[in-house]
C-alpha positions in Angstrom: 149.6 119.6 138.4 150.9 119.3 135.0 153.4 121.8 133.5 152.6 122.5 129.8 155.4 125.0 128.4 154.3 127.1 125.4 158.0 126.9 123.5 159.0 127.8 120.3 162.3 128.2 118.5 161.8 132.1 117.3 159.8 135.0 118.6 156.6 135.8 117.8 155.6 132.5 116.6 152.1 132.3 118.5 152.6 131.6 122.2 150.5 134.2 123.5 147.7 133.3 121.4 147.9 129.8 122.6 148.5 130.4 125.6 145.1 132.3 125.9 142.8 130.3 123.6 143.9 126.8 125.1 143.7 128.4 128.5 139.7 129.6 128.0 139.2 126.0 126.4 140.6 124.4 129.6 138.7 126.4 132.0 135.3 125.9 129.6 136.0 122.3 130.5 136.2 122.9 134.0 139.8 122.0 134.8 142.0 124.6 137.2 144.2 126.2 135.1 147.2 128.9 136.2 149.7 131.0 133.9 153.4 131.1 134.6 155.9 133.6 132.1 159.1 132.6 134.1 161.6 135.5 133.1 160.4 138.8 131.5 162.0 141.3 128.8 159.0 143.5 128.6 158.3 145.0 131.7 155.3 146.8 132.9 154.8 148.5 136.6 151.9 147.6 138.7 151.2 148.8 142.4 154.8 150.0 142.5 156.4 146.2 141.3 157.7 145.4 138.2 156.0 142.3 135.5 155.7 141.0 132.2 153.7 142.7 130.3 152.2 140.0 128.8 151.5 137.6 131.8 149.3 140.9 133.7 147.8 140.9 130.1 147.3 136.6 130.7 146.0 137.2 134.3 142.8 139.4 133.2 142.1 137.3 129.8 142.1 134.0 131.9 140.5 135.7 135.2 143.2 134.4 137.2 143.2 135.4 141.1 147.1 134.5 141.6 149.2 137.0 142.9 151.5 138.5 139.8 154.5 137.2 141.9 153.3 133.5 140.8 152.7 134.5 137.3 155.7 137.2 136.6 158.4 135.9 139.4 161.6 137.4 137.3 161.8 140.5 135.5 165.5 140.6 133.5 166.0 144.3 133.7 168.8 146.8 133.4 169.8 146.3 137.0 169.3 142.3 137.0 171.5 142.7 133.7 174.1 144.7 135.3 174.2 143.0 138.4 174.5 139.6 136.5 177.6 140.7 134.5 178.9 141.5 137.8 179.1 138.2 139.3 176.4 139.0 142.0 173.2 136.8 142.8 170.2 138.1 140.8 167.8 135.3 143.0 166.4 134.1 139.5 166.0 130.7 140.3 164.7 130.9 143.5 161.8 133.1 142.8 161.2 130.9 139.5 161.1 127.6 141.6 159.2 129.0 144.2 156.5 130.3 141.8 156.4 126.9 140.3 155.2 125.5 143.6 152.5 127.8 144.1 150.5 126.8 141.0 150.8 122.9 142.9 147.2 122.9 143.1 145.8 123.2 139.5 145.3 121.0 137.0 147.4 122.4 134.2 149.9 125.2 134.7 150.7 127.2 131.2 153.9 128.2 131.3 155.0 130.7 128.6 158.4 130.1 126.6 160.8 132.7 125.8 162.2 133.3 122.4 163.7 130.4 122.0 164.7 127.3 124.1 168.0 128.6 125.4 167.1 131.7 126.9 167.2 132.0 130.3 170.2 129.7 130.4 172.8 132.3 132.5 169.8 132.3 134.9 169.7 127.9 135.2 166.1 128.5 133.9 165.9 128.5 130.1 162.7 126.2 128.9 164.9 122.8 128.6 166.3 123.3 132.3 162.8 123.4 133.5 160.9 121.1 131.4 163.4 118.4 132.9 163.1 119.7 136.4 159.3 119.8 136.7 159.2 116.8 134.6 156.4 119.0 132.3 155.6 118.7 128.9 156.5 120.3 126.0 153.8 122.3 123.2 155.4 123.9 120.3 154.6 126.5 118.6 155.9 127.1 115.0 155.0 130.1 112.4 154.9 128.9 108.9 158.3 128.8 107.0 157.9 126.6 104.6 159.2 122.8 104.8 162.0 124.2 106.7 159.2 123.9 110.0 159.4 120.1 109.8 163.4 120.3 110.9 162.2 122.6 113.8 159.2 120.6 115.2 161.4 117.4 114.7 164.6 118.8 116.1 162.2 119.9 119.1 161.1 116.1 119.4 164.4 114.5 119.4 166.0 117.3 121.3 162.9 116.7 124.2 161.8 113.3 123.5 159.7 112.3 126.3 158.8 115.9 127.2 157.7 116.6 123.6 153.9 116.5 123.4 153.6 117.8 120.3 153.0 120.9 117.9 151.1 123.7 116.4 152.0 124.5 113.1 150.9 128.7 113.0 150.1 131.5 110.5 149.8 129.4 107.2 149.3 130.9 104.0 146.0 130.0 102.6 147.6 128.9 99.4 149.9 126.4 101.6 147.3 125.3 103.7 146.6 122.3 101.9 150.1 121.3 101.5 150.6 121.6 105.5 147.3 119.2 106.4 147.4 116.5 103.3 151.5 116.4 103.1 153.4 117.9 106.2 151.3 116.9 108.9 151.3 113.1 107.8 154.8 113.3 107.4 155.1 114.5 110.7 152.7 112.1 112.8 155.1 109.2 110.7 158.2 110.4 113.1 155.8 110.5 115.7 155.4 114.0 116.0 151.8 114.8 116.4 150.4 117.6 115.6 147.0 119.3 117.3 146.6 122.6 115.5 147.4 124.3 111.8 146.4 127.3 112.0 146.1 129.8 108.9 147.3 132.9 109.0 144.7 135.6 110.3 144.8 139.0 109.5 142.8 139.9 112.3 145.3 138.2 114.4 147.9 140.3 112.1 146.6 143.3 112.6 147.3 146.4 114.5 145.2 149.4 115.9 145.3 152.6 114.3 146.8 153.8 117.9 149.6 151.4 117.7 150.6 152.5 113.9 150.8 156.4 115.6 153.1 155.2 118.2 154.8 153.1 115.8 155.4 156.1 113.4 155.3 159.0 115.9 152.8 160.1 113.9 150.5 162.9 114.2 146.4 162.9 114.2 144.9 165.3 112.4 141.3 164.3 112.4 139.1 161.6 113.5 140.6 160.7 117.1 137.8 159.0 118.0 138.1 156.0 116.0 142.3 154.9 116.9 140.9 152.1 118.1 140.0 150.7 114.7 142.3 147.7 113.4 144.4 148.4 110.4 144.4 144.5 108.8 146.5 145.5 105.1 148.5 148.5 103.6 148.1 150.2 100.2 150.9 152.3 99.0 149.5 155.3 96.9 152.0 156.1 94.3 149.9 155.0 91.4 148.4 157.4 88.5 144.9 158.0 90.2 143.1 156.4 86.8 144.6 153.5 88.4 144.0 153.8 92.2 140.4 153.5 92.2 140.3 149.5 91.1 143.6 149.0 93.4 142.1 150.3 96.5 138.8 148.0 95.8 140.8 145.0 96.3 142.1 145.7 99.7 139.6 145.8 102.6 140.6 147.1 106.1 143.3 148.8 104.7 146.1 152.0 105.7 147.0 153.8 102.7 150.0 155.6 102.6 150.7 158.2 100.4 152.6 161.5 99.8 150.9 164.4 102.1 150.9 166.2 98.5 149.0 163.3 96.7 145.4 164.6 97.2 144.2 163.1 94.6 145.3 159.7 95.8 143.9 160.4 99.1 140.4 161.0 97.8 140.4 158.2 95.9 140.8 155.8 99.2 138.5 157.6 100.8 136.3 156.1 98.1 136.9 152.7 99.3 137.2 150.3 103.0 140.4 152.5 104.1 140.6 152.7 107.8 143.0 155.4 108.0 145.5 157.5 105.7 149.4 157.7 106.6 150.4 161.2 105.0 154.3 161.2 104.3 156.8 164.2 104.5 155.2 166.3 106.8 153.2 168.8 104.8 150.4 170.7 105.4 147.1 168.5 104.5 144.5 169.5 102.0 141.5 171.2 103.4 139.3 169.4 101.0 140.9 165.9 101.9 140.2 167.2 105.2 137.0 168.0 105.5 136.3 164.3 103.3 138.0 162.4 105.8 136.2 163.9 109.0 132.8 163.5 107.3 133.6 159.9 106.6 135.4 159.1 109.9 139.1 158.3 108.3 141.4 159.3 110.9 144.6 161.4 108.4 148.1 160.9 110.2 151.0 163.0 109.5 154.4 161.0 109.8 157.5 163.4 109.0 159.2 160.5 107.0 159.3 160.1 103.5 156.7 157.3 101.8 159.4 154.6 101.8 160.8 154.8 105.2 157.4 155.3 106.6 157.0 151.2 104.4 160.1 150.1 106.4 159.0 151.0 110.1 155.9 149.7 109.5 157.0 146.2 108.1 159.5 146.1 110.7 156.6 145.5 113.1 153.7 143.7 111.0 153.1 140.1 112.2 154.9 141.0 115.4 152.0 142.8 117.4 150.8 141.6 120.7 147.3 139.9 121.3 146.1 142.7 123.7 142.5 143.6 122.7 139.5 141.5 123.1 138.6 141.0 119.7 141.6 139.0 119.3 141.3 137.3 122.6 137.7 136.5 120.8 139.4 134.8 118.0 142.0 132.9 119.5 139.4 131.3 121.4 137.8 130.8 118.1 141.0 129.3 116.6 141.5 126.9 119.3 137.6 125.7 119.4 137.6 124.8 115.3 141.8 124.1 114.7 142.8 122.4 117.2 142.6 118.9 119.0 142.5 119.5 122.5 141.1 116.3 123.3 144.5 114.8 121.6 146.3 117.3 123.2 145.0 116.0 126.4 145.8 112.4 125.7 149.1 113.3 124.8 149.9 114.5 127.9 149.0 111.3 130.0 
């Protein structure tokens, strides 16, 4: 069994969609593959038992029969805290090694990394602790951030050496994508960092449900519940003269506009164009014109109690940070991984 550990050196960087899209490729191939998120910060309950909420996502998407105790051994809750700070045995370790040894049968054994490579440390099981204990190898994951991602994928391969297979350089601009695959990855592979994947940044992959932004925003719904499950990809603020709005709404597909609840105007104009739901701000009564518009049409209207530029805040706050729980993104990162990256080198690089 090989351990492969998903790292990266910041959150939401990509793991989870590699984690999946490399895992259906390997399984397409006919290896035995098996999912391992060693400790948790988002817990879920299942069958009275506590998990990450991302690994019983992992489980369905890869069809896994292990038992969640293999796949979620630690959840880092309140108590676990508390009982930490207090100098008492939170059994971390144990259940972390023992869930290791369960997976001795596969082929390849995905192990997902926490936010960065320390944490876990207070627990003797942050991602460089096991790496060097299981003798695995290293995949890193790193969003976009300009140049400054070569220090972070070379700082990963001197700080690993050995244990560094390489990286995946994620969410890239389409205006830098050029840059990244004629310039950085060359650079790279010269300080014999290799690189299997650039990946450019998806707005499907970016996106967020309709239902999300509600619980996001504690919104209300005023019309159209049937279609939450839409995916919001942009957002249009709606504070232009309406002469304008028309041609400015045009230009963004897939979009959310948000707009003052008294700004019927601007919210007939959307309606005019690909708007997948209005965000009405300041918690006023609706329009029954824009109402009866948007039911005919199928926009859903939400009623946040915040004004227009808090409402902008929250919702930034959380773009580029949502989690790859629906099928249609499960659909693309399997996508992503069959055209961008080299699994074949990847494979190599593990020998």
């Amino acid at each position: 069994m090989i351990p492969v550990f998903i790292i990266s050196n910041r959150g939401y960087a990509g793991k989870t969609l590699l984690a999946i899209g490399l895992g259906l490729k390997l399984i397409e191939k006919g290896y035995k593959v098996g999912y391992m998120k060693p400790i948790s910060k988002t817990p879920v309950k299942q069958g009275g038992e506590v998990y990450d909420a991302d690994a019983l996502f992992i489980k369905e998407a890869l069809s896994l029969s292990d038992p969640m105790n293999s796949i979620s051994p630690f959840v880092l809750s309140y108590e676990m805290q508390s009982l930490l700070f207090e100098g008492k045995s939170v059994d971390a370790k144990r259940r972390i090694r023992e869930a290791l040894s369960a997976h001795k049968n596969k082929d390849f054994l995905l192990i997902g990394g926490a936010g960065d490579l320390f944490e876990g440390a207070t627990l003797d099981s942050n991602a460089l602790t096991l790496i060097e204990e299981t003798g695995g190898k290293a995949l890193m994951v790193e969003a976009w951030r300009g140049d400054l991602s070569m220090d972070t994928l070379l700082g990963g391969k001197r700080l690993l050496q050995g244990k560094f297979a390489g990286g995946v350089i994620n969410k890239v601009p389409a205006n830098a994508l050029r840059h990244v695959e004629q310039n950085v990855k060359p650079f790279l592979g010269g300080k014999e960092v290799n690189i299997f994947g650039i990946f450019q940044k998806d707005s499907l992959l970016e996106s967020i449900t309709i239902a999300q932004l509600i619980e996001i925003l504690h919104g209300r719904v005023l019309c159209c519940e049937d279609k939450l499950n839409e995916f919001v990809e942009r957002f249009s603020i709606g504070a232009m003269d309406v002469d304008n709005a028309l041609a400015y709404f045009r230009r963004v597909p897939n979009k959310a506009v948000i707009t003052g609840a008294h700004r019927s105007d601007i919210q007939l104009v959307a309606m005019e164009t690909s708007t997948k739901c209005i965000i009405l701000t300041g918690g006023l009564s609706i329009n029954d014109v824009v109402l009866g518009k948007a039911q005919s049409k199928g926009i859903p209207l939400i009623s946040v109690p915040e004004d227009t530029f808090t409402t902008v805040d929250r919702i930034e706050s959380v773009m580029g940070k949502t989690r790859i729980r629906e099928q249609r993104k499960i659909d693309r990162a399997k996508e992503i991984i069959d055209t961008s990256f080299d699994t074949d080198g990847f494979l190599q690089g593990l020998s």
